[in-house]
TIBA-206662 format. One record per residue (C-alpha): x, y, z; residue in three letters. Coordinates in pm, whole numbers, plus 50000, padded with zeros to 5 digits. Layout:
<node <X, Y, Z>, 'ALA'>,
...
// end
This chain:
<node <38802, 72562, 82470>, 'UNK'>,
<node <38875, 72468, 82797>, 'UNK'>,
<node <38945, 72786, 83018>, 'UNK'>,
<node <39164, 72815, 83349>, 'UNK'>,
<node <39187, 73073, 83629>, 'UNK'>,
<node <39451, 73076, 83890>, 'UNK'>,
<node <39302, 73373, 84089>, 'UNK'>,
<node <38946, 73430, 84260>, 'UNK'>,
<node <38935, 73774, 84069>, 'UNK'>,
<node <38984, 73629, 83764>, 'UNK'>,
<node <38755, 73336, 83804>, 'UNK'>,
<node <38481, 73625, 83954>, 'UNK'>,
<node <38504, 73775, 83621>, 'UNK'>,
<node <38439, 73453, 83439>, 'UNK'>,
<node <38163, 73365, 83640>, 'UNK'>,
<node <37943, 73679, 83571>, 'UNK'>,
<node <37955, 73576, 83197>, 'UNK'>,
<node <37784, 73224, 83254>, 'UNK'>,
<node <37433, 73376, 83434>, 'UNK'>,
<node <37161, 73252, 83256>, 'UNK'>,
<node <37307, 72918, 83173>, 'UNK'>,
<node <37304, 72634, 83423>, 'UNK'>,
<node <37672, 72532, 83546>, 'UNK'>,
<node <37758, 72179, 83689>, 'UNK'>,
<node <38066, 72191, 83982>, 'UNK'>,
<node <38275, 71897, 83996>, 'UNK'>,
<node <38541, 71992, 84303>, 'UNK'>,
<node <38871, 71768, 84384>, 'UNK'>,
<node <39196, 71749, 84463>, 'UNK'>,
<node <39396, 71702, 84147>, 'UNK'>,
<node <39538, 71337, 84040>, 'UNK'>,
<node <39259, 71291, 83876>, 'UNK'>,
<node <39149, 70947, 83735>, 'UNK'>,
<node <38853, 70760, 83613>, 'UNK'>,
<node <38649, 70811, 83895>, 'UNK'>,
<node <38681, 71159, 83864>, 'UNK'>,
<node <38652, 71145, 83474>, 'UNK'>,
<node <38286, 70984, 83513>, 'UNK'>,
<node <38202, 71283, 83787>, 'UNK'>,
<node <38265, 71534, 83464>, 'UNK'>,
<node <38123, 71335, 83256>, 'UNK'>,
<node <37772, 71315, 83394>, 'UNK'>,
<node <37830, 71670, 83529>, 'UNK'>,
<node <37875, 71768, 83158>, 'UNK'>,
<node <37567, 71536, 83011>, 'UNK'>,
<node <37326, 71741, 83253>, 'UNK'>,
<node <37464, 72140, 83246>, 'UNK'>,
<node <37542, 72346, 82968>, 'UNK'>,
<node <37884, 72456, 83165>, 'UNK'>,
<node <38085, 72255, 83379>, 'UNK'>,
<node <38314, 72399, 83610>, 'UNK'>,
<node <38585, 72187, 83807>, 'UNK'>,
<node <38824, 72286, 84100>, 'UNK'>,
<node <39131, 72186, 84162>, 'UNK'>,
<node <39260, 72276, 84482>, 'UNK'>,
<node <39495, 72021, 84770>, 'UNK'>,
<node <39283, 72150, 85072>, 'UNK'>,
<node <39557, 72201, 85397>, 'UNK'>,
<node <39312, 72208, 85608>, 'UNK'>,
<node <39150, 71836, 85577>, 'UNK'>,
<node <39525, 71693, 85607>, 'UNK'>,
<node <39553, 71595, 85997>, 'UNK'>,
<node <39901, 71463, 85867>, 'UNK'>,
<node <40171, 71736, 85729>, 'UNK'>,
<node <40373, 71391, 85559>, 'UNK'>,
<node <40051, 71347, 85391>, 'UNK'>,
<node <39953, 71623, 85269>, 'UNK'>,
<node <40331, 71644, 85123>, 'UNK'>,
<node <40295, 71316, 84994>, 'UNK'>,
<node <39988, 71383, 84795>, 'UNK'>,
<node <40007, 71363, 84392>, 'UNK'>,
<node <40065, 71677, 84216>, 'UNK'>,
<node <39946, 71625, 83820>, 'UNK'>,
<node <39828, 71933, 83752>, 'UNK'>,
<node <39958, 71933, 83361>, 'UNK'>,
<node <39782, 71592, 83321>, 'UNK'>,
<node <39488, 71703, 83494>, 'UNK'>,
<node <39434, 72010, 83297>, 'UNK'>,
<node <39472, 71783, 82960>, 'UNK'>,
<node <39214, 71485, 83126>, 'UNK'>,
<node <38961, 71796, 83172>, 'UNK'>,
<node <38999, 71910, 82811>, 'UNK'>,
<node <38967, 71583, 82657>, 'UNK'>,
<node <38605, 71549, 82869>, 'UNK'>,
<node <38500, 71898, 82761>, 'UNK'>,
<node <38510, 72075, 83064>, 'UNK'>,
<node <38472, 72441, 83019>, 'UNK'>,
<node <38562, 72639, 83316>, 'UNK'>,
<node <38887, 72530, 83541>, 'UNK'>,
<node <38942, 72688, 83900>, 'UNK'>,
<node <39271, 72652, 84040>, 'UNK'>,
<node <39316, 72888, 84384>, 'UNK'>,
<node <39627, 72912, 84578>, 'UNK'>,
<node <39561, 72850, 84965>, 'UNK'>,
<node <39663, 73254, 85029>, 'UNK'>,
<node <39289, 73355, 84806>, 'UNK'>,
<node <39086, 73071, 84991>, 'UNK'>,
<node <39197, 73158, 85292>, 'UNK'>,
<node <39270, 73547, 85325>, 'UNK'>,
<node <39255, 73471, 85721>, 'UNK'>,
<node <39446, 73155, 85762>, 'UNK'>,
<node <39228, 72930, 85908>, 'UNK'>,
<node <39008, 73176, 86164>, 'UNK'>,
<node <38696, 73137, 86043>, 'UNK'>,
<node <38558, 72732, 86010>, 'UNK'>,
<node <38255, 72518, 86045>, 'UNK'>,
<node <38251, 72229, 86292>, 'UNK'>,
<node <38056, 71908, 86242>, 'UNK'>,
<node <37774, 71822, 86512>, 'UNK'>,
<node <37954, 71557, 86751>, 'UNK'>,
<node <37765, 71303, 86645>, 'UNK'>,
<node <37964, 71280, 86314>, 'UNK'>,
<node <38267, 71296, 86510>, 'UNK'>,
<node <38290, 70884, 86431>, 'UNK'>,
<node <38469, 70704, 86160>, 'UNK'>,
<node <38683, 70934, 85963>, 'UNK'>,
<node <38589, 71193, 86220>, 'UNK'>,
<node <38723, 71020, 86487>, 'UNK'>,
<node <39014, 70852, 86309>, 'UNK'>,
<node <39098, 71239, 86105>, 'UNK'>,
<node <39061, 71509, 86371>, 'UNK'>,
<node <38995, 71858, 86183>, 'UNK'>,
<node <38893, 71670, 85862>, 'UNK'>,
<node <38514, 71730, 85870>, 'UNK'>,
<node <38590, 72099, 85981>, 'UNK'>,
<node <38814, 72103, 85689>, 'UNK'>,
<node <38589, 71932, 85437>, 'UNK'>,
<node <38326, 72153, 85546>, 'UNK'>,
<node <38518, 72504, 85573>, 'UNK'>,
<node <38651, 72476, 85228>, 'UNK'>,
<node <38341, 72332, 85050>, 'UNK'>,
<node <38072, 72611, 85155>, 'UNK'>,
<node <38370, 72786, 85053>, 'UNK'>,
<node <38341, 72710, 84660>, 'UNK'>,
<node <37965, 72627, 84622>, 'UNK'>,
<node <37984, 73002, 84734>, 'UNK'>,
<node <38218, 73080, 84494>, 'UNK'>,
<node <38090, 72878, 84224>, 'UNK'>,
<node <37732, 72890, 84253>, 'UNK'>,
<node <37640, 72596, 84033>, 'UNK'>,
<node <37332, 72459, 83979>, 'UNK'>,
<node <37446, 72078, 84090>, 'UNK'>,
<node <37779, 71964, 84220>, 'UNK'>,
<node <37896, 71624, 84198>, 'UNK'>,
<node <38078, 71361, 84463>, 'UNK'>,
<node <38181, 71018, 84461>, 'UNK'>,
<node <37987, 70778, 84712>, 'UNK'>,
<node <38351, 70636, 84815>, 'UNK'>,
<node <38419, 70914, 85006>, 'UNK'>,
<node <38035, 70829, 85167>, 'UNK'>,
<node <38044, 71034, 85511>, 'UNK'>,
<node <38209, 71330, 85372>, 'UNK'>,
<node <37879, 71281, 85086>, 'UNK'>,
<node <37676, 71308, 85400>, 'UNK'>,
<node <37809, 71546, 85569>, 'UNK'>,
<node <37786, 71783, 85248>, 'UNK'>,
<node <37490, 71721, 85151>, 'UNK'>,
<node <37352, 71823, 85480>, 'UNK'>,
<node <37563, 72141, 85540>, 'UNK'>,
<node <37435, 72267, 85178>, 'UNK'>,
<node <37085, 72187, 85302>, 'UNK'>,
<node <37156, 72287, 85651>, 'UNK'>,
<node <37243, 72693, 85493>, 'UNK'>,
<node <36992, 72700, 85240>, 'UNK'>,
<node <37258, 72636, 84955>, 'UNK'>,
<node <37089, 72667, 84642>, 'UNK'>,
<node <37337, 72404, 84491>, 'UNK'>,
<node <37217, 72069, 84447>, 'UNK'>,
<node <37412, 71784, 84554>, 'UNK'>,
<node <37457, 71511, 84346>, 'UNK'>,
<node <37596, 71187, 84458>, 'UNK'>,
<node <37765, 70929, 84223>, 'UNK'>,
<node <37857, 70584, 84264>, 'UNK'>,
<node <38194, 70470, 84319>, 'UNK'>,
<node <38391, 70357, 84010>, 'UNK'>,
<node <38614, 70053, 84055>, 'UNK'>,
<node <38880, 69837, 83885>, 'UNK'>,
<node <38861, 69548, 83748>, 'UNK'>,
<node <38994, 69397, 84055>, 'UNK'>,
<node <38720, 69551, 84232>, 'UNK'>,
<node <38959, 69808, 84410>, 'UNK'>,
<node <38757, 70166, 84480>, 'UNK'>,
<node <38927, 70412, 84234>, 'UNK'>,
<node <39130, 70683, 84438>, 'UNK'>,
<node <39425, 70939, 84407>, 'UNK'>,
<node <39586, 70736, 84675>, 'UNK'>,
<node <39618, 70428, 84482>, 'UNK'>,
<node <39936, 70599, 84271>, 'UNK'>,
<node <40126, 70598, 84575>, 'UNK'>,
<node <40088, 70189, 84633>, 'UNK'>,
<node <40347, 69960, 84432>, 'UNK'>,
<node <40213, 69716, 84212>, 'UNK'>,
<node <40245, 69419, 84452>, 'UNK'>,
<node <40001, 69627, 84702>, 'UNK'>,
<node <39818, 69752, 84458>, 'UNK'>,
<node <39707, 69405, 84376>, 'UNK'>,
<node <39664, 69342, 84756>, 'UNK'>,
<node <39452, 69653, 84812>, 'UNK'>,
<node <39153, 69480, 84626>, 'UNK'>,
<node <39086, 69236, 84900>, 'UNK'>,
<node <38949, 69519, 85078>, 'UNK'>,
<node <38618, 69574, 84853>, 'UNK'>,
<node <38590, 69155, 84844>, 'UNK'>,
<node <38611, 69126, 85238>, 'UNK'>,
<node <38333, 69428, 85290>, 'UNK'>,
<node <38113, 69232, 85024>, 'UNK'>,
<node <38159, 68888, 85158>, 'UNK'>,
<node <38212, 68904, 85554>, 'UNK'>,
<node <37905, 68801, 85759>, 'UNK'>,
<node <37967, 69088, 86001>, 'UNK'>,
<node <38225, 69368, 86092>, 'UNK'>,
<node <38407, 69111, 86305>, 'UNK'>,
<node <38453, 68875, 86072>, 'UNK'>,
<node <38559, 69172, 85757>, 'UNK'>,
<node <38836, 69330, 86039>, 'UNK'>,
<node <38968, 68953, 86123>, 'UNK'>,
<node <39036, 68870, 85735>, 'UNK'>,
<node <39187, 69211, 85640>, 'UNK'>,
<node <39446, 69203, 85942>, 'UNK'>,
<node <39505, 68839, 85830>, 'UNK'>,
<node <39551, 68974, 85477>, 'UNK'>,
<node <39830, 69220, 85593>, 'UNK'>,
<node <39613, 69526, 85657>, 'UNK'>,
<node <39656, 69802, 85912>, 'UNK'>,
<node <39289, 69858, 85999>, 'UNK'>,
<node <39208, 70145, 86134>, 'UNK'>,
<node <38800, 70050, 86151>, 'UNK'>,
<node <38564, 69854, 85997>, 'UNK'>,
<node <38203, 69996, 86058>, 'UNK'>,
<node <37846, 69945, 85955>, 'UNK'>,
<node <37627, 70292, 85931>, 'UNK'>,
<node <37366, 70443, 85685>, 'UNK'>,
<node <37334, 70110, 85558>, 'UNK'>,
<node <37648, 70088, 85425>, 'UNK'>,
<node <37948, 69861, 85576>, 'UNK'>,
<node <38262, 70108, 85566>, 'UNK'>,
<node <38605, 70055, 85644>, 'UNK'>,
<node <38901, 70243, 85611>, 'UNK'>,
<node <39285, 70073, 85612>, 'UNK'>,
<node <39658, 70190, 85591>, 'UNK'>,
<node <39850, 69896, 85368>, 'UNK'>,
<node <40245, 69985, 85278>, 'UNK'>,
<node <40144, 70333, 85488>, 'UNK'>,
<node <39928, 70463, 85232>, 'UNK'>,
<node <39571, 70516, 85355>, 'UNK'>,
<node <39276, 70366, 85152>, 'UNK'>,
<node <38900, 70370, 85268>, 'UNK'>,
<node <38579, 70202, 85090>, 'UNK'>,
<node <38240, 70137, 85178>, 'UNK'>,
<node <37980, 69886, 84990>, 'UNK'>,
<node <37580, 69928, 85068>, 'UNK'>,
<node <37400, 69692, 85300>, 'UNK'>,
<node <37159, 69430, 85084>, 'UNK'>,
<node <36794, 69525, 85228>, 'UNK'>,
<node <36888, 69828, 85419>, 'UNK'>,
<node <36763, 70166, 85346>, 'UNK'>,
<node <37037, 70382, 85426>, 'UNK'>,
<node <36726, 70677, 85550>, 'UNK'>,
<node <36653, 70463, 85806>, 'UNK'>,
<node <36992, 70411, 85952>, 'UNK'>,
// end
């Protein structure tokens, strides 16, 4: 049975009972959905526990309207997490994760100050900050992101390698609809007509002969675009359509993203 803790002293507790056995970390935001679904799901095929967080981090929102405006599905969550077998649920208030407001942070090198770095200022700091923040509190064997999100995957991955984290990071590709759209909490907020829109985004990245060409057909599709960007290997872009914020990325054909 599925167990939840609402404090760090609880969840402390929990955690010295599961030594010995090899725990898979899942962390988001809430408003979960399929994407997240197939992040447990292969979290829970390779650990004997798997632990998930639920926690709306302040400190990644540059944007107090959007932080407001973020889903809050917590009772549907909970039941989603059950129905995958999850085992262990962490749900902090903001107060426990950070006992000193916000004095203590990492900062990203200034050479990932580009794409959502530059477009998000504090996001990286806050992505980082509250991420060596769990693995620390979690101490899993393997934790588990989405490729959408594909800089903040970098950027993880090399801050856990960067302190000698002994969690493994495990990155996952994005799931899609059928339309091709990226899978995303975001996507609740759009109305169906721009919902429907929103999966030109993923055909312009795949088909567009350059950056140029993807940025001219998404602003002549109705798209706020905010930058459309080709690093790692992969072609990323991120867009605002009916003010709700939506980013994607699709790999480069004969690129190997080590070498970018």
């Amino acid at each position: 049975m599925i167990h939840v803790s609402d404090s760090l002293a609880g969840w402390r507790t929990r955690r010295r009972g599961l030594d010995g056995r090899s725990i898979g970390f899942v962390p988001t935001m809430g408003a979960l959905h399929r994407g997240h679904a197939s992040l447990v799901k292969r979290c829970r095929a390779e650990n004997e526990i798997v632990a998930v967080s639920i926690f709306i981090n302040p400190s990644q929102f540059n944007d107090a309207s959007d932080l407001e405006r973020y889903p809050r599905t917590l009772d549907r969550d909970l039941a989603l997490l059950e129905s995958l077998g999850a085992d262990e649920v962490i749900v902090p208030g903001a107060p426990e994760l950070y006992p000193n407001g916000y004095r203590f942070r990492l900062e990203p090198h200034s050479s990932d100050l580009v794409l959502e770095g530059a477009c998000r200022p504090g996001f990286l700091q806050g992505v980082m900050t509250i991420v060596l923040k769990l693995l620390n509190l979690v101490r899993a064997d393997r934790a588990y992101f989405g490729e959408k999100d594909y800089q903040q995957l970098r950027v993880v991955t090399e801050m856990a390698r960067e302190f000698f984290l002994p969690t493994q990071i495990i990155p996952c590709p994005t799931l899609r609809e059928e339309s091709g759209l990226a899978m995303s909490s975001r996507n609740a907020l759009l109305s169906p007509p721009a919902r429907e829109k929103a999966a030109r985004l993923f055909h312009v990245l795949t088909t567009a002969a350059d950056c140029a060409e993807a940025r001219t057909a998404l602003e002549t599709g109705g798209f706020e675009v905010e930058y459309v960007e080709e690093r790692w290997a992969r072609r990323l872009a991120a867009v605002r359509l009916d003010g709700v914020r939506l980013i994607d990325n699709v790999p480069i054909p004969d690129q190997n993203p080590l070498c970018s």
